[in-house]
Structures are given as C-alpha cells and as structure tokens.
C-alpha positions as CSV (number, residue, x, y, z in Angstrom):
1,X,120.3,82.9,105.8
2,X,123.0,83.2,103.1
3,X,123.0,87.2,103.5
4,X,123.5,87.4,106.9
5,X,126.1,89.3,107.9
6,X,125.8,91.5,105.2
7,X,125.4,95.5,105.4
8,X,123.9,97.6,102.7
9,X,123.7,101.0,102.9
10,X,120.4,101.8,100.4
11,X,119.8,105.8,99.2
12,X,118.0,104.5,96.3
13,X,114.1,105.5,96.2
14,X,111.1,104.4,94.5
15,X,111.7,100.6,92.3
16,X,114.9,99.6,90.7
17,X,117.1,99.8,93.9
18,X,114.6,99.4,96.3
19,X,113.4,96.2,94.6
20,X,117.1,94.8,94.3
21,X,117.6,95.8,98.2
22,X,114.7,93.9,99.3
23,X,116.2,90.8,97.3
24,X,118.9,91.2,100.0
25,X,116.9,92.0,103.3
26,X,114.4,88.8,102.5
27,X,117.6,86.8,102.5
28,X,119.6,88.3,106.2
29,X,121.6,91.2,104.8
30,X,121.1,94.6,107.0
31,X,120.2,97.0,105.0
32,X,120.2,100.6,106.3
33,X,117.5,103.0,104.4
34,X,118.9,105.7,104.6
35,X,116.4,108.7,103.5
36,X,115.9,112.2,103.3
37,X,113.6,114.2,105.8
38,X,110.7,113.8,103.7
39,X,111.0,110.4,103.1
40,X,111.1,108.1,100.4
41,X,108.6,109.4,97.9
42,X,107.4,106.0,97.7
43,X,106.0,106.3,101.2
44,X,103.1,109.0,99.2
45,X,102.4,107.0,96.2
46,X,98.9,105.4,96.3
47,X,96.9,103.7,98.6
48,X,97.9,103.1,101.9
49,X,97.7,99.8,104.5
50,X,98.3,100.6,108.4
51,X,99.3,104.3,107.8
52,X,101.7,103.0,104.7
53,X,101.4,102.8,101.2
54,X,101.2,99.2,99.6
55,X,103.8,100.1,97.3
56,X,106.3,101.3,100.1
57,X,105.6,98.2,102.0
58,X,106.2,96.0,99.2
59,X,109.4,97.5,98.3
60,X,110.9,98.2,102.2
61,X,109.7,95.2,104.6
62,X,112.8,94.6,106.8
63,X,114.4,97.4,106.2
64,X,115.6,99.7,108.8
65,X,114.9,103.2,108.4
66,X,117.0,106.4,109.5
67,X,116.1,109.7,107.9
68,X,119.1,112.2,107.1
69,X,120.1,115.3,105.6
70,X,123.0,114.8,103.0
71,X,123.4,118.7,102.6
72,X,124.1,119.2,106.4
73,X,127.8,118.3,107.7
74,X,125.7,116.0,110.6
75,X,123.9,114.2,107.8
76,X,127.5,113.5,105.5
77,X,129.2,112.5,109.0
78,X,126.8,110.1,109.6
79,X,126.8,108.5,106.0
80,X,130.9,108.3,106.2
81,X,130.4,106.3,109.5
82,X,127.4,103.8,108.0
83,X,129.6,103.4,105.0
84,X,132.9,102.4,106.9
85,X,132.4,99.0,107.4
86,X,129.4,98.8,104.8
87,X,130.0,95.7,102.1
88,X,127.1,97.5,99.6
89,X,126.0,101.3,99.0
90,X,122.9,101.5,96.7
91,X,122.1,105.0,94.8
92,X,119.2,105.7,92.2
93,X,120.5,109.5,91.9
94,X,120.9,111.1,88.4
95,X,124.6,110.8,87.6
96,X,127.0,113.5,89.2
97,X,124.1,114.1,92.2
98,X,126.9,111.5,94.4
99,X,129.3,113.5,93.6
100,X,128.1,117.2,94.5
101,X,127.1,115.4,97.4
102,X,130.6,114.2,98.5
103,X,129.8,110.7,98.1
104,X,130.7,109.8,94.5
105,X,132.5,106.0,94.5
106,X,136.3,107.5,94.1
107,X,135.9,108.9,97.7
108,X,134.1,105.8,99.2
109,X,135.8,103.2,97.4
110,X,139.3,104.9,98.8
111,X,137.7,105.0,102.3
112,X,136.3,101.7,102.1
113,X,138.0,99.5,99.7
114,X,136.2,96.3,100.1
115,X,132.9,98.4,99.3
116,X,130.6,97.5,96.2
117,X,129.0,101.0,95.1
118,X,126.3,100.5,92.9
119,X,124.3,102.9,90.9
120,X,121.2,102.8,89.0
121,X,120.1,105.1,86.9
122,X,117.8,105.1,83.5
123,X,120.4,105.9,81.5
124,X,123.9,105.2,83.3
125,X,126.9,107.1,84.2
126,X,127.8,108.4,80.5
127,X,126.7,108.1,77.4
128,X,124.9,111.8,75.6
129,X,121.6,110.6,77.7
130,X,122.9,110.5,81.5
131,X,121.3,113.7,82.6
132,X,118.2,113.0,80.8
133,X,115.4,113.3,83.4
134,X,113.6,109.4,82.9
135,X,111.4,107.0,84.7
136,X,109.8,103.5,83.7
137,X,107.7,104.8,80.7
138,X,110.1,107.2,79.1
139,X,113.3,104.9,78.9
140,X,110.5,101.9,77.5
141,X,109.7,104.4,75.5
142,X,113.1,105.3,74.1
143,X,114.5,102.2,74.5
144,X,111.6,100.1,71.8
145,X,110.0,98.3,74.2
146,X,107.0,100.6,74.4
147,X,106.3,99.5,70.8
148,X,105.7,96.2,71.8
149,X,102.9,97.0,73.3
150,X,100.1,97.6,71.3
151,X,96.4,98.3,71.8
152,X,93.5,97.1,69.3
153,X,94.3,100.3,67.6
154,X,97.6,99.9,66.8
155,X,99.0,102.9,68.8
156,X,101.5,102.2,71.4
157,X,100.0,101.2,75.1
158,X,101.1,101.8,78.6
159,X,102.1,98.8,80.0
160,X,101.2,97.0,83.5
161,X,104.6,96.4,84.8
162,X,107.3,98.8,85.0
163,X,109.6,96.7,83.3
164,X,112.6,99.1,83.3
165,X,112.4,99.3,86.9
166,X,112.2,95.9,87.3
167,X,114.7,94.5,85.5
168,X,117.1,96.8,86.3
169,X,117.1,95.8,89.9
170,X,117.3,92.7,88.7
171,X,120.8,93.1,87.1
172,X,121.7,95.2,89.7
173,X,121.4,92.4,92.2
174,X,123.0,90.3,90.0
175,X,126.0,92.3,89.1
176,X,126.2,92.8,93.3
177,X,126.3,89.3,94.1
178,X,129.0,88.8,91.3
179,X,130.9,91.6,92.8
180,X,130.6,90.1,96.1
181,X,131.7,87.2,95.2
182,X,134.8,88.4,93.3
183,X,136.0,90.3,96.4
184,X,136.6,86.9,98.2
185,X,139.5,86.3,95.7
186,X,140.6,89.7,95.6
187,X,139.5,91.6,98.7
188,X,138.5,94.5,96.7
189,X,135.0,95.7,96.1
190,X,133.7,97.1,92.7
191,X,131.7,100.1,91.2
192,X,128.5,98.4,89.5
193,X,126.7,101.0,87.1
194,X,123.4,99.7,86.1
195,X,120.9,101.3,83.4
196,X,117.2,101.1,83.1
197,X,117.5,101.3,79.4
198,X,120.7,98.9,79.2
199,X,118.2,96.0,80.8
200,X,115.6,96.5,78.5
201,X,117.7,96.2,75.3
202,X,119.2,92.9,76.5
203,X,115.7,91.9,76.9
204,X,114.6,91.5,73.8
205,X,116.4,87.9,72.2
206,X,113.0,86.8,70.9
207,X,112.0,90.1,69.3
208,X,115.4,90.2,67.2
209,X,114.9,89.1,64.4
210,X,113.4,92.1,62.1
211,X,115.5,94.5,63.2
212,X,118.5,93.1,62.8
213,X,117.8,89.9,60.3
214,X,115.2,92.1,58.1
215,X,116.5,95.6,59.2
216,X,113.3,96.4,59.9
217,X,110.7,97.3,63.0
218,X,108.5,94.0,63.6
219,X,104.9,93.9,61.8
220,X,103.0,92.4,65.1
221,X,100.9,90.8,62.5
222,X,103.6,88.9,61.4
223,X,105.7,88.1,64.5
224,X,105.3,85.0,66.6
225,X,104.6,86.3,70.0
226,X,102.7,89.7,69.0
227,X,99.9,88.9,67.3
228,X,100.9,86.7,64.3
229,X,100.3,83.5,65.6
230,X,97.1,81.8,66.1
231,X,97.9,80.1,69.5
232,X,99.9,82.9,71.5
233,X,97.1,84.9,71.7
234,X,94.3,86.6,73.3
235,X,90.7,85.4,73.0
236,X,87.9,87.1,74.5
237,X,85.3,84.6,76.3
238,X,80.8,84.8,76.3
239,X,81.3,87.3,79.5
240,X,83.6,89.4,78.0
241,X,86.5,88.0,80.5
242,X,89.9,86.7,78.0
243,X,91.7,83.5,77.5
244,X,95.3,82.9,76.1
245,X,96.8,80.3,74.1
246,X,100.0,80.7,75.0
247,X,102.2,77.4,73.2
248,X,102.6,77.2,69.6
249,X,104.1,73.2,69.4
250,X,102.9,71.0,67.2
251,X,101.5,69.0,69.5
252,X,99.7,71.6,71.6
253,X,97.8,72.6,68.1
254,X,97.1,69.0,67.4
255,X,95.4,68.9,71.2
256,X,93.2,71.1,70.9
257,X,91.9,71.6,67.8
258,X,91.1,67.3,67.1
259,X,89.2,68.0,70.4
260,X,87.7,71.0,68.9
261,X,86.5,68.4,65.7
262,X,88.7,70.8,63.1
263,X,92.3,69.3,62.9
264,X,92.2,70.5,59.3
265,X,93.3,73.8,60.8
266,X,96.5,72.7,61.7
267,X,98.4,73.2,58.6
268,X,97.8,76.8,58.4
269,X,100.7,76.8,61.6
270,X,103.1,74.8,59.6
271,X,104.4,77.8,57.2
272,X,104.8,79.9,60.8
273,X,102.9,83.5,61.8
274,X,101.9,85.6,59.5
275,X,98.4,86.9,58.0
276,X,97.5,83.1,56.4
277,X,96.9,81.9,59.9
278,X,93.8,84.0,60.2
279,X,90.9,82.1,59.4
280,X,92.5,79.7,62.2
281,X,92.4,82.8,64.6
282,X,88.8,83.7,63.1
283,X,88.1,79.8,63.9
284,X,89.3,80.5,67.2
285,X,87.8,83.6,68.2
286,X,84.6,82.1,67.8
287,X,84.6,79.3,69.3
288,X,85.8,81.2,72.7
289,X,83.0,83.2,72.5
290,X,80.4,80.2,73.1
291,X,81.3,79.6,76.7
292,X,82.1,82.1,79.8
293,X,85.6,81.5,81.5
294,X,84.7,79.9,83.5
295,X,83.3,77.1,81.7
296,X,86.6,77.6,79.5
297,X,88.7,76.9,82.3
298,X,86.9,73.6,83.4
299,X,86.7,72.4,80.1
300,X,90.6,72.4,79.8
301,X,91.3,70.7,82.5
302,X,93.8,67.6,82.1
303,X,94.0,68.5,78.6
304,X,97.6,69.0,77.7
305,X,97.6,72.6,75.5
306,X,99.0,75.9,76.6
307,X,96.0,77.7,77.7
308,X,95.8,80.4,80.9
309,X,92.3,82.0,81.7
310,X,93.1,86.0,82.2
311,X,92.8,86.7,85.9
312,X,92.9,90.3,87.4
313,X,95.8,90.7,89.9
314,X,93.5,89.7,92.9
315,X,92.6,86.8,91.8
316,X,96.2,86.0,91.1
317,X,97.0,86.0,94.7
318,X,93.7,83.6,95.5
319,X,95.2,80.9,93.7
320,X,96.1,77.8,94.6
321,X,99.7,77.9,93.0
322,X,100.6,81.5,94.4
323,X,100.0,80.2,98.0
324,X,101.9,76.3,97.2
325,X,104.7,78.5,96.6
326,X,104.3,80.7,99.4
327,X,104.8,83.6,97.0
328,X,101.3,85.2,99.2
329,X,102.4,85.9,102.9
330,X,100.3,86.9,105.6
331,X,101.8,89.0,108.4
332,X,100.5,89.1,112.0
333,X,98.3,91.6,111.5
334,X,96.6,90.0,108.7
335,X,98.0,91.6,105.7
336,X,99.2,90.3,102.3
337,X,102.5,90.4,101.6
338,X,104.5,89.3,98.4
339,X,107.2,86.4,98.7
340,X,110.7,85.8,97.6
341,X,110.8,84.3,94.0
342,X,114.2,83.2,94.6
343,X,113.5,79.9,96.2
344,X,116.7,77.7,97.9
345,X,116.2,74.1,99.5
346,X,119.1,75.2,102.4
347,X,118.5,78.3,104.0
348,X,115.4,79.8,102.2
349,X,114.8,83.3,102.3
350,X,112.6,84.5,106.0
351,X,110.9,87.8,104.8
352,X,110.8,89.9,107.6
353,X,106.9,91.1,107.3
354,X,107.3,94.4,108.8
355,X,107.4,97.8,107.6
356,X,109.8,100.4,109.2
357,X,108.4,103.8,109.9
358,X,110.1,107.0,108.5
359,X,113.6,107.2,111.0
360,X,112.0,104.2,113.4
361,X,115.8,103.1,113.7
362,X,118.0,106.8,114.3
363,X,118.4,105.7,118.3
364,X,120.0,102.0,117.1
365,X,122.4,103.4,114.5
366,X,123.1,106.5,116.8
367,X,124.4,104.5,119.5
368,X,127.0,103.6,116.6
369,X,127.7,107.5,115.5
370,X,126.5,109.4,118.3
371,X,128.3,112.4,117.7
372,X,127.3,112.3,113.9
373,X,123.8,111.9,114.6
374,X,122.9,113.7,117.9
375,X,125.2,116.7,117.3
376,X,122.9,119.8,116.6
C-alpha cells in the first residue's frame, strides 16, 4: 500500500486528527494511538457496537492502541522513544498544552529532524483566538458558515456534518503528504498548523460573492444555492418524504419542465435567482406534492435532470452505488464499516476492519521501550 512503511504517532482525539489518521492507516502507515488512561473520549460518545462506540470505530479501525500518562516521567520516556524514528506526530491539543507537556515541535523537530509535527486546533497556533475553548459548532459559528444554514424560520440551524472537523482533517492530510513529500528533496520534516476555522473560510468560493462583491451578508432568497433558485431546492413529496433539484442548466430546466407540459416557466431562470422565480417554485412545490417518493423516484428514471430523492443515512448505505464503490464494508463479524473515498487503480487502500481496545498493543511497543514502559 502506498503508506507502508510509514509511522505516525497520533495524540489527537475525537474528529479532525483522528479522521486525517485513519486516511493513513486505511492506506499501510502504522499509526500508534497513543492515549491517556481514560481513553480517547470518543471511545464514550454514543451508541456502542461489540463493547465500542460507532463513532470510535469509525474514526480508529487499524490503529494500534497504547494508553499513557504524559504527566508521568514513564509516560514522556515512552513518547521520546515512539517519536525517534516516527515520520508523523498528530496533536488536537489547545495551543501551548505540547509545550507544558515537553513535547512542543522545537524539541521534537531537534530530536527528530526528518519528523512532520502537525497540529490541529480550531483556531491555530496564534492569532487573539488560539486559547479560545471551540469545537465543530462554535468555530462554524464564528467562522459564517453556521449562517448558511437556515431553517424554515429563518434562524440559524445545527448542521448534520461537523464540517469544521471534517475539513480540517482534510487539509491536515493534505498539508502531511505535501510535507512528506518535500522531505525526499530536502530530508527535513516540517511543522504543519492546521485550523478548524481556517478550513471553513476557504470553503466558501461559491458563497463569495455578497460579501465581498456587494459588501454585504447573502439574502438566501436571492443566492443561487440557498434558496433563490427554483431548481437547487428542496421539495416536499405526498408522504411528507423530500426531493431535490439539484442542477440549474439550461437544459436540465428544459427537461423537466416540457415533460411537466409548462416550458413557459423556463424564462423565469433566465434573469438568475432571486424572488421572480417564485411562482416557478410555487409551480414546483405543487406538483411534488401529487406523488409519494417513491413514485417520484421511478418517474425520473432515464430522464436526464438533476434530481436526488432525500434518503435518511440508512438508506444511504443500502444503496446500490454506496456498495459499487465499496464505500460499505462488512467485517467478519458482520458489521458495517465505512470505506476509503480516496480510490487508486495501483495499490488501493485495504482498511483494516478492526477496532483496537483501549492499550490492546502496550506489550508490542514495550518490547521496543521496555524500560520506558514497564518501569514502575
């Protein structure tokens, strides 16, 4: 696999850097989780499949697990010996907490100088906000995103993915990798300093343009993909299930609504989104709410327009598509997994589909640092 031979030595808890480690495992590196007695806190958080939480098995599948204490001298001799010949050491620490520690990247980098030390944090390593407590919600929150989200009432909504998180381990692999690969010109690893709230402000190319073209927030009645557009919406169905158009060409609106016996409508797309589109999305609302979704779904079938029935994260993973792509993996014991998006025609990534127990692997890596890790 393309990471093997790898070794990453992973502190972070919760998403962003255990999301970006897993990346890594699913493709051969070693990644050492290294965690405190108590575990990673993700190991409590809801409900739980074989005596572990789905969402710790979903972020830690081939991991190994060793549990020590950082505030002991055994703990700190036994991270300076995993670190030695480590290529990668992940944190998700408030900035400084490395450092009090005894592990900041000035010591580690001296000690090992081919390491890449990366950090992820919600706000980074400086900047007025760096000691602000913060996950998920509160950097969205600070950061605009939240008010893309939007309920029926107007007021800002939670949203279903932790896209803080997620993204941020996203640029955090990617900034790894690119540090990686720099080192086989220079033989010198790098200090990568990734923020939540960073990633979500270079997220936002399509969502631009009032604030800095009108210098103003965006009116979601008025904005292409937030409401103001007739066909990148939400329609509800005769069940009360939803349906989205979700592709505003020309020739998607000419599908669907000559097959619908009112191509009139059309024009009202031509002057872009905005409030004069709505007796198209009145047009449209009712129509959707003659047949279930079913009957929606069939009925759009081999016609070529945007159009996604709303499915429930369950029925997600039943369909046909999710398991063609292998992106639903079944492990021997019978339970779901999630797959590796990343997909390579040479050496794919091999998910290894099991879970490590809290310190399952202290006797392997003490047979490396004995006197670290034994010593009383």
């Amino acid at each position: 696999m393309k990471l093997e031979g790898l070794k990453v030595v992973d502190l972070s808890v919760f998403l962003p850097g255990p999301y970006m480690t897993l990346m890594m495992a699913d493709h051969g590196a070693e990644v050492v989780k290294v965690e405190p007695p108590g575990g990673d806190p993700g190991r409590e958080i809801g409900p739980e499949i074989g005596g572990e939480t789905v969402f710790f098995r979903a972020m830690n599948r081939g991991k190994k697990s060793i549990v020590l204490d950082l505030k002991s001298e055994n703990g700190k001799r036994a991270l300076d010996a995993l670190v030695a010949d480590a290529d990668v050491f992940v944190e998700s620490f408030r900035p400084g907490v490395m450092d009090r520690l005894g592990f900041g990247p000035a010591r580690l980098r001296a000690m090992n100088p081919r390491l890449v030390y990366c950090s992820i944090s919600a706000f980074g390593q400086d900047g007025p906000l760096r000691d602000a407590p913060a996950h998920d919600l509160a950097v969205e929150a600070r950061s605009g995103a939240l008010t893309l989200n939007r309920g029926a009432d107007g007021a800002p909504a939670i949203p279903g993915v932790a896209a803080a998180d997620m993204l941020a381990s996203l640029h955090a692999f990617g900034a790894v990798m690119t540090a990686l690969y720099r080192r086989e010109t220079t033989g010198k690893g790098d200090r990568v300093d990734i923020a939540m709230f960073d990633a979500l402000l270079s997220a936002y190319p399509n969502q631009l343009g009032a604030a800095l073209g009108l210098k103003r927030e965006p009116v979601h009645a008025e904005e292409r993909s937030l409401g103001g557009a007739a066909f990148y919406k939400i329609y509800e169905t005769a069940d009360a299930r939803h349906v989205v158009l979700g592709g505003q060409e020309p020739k998607f609106i000419r599908n669907l609504l000559t097959a619908l016996e009112r191509p009139d409508l059309a024009a009202l797309t031509e002057a872009g989104p905005g409030r004069h589109q709505q007796p198209l999305m009145d047009f449209l609302a009712q129509t959707f709410r003659t047949r279930t979704l079913a009957e929606w779904d069939a009925w759009f079938e081999g016609r070529d327009v945007c159009f996604s029935p709303v499915k429930g994260i369950g029925e997600a993973l039943g369909e046909p598509q999710a398991l063609a792509r292998e992106m639903v993996l079944t492990d021997l014991a019978g339970e779901i997994h999630i797959g590796t998006a990343g997909r390579f025609a040479d050496e794919p990534a091999r998910p290894t589909l099991t879970v490590p127990a809290l310190g399952e692997h202290q006797t392997i890596y003490a047979d490396r640092i004995p006197a670290a890790l034994n010593e009383d």
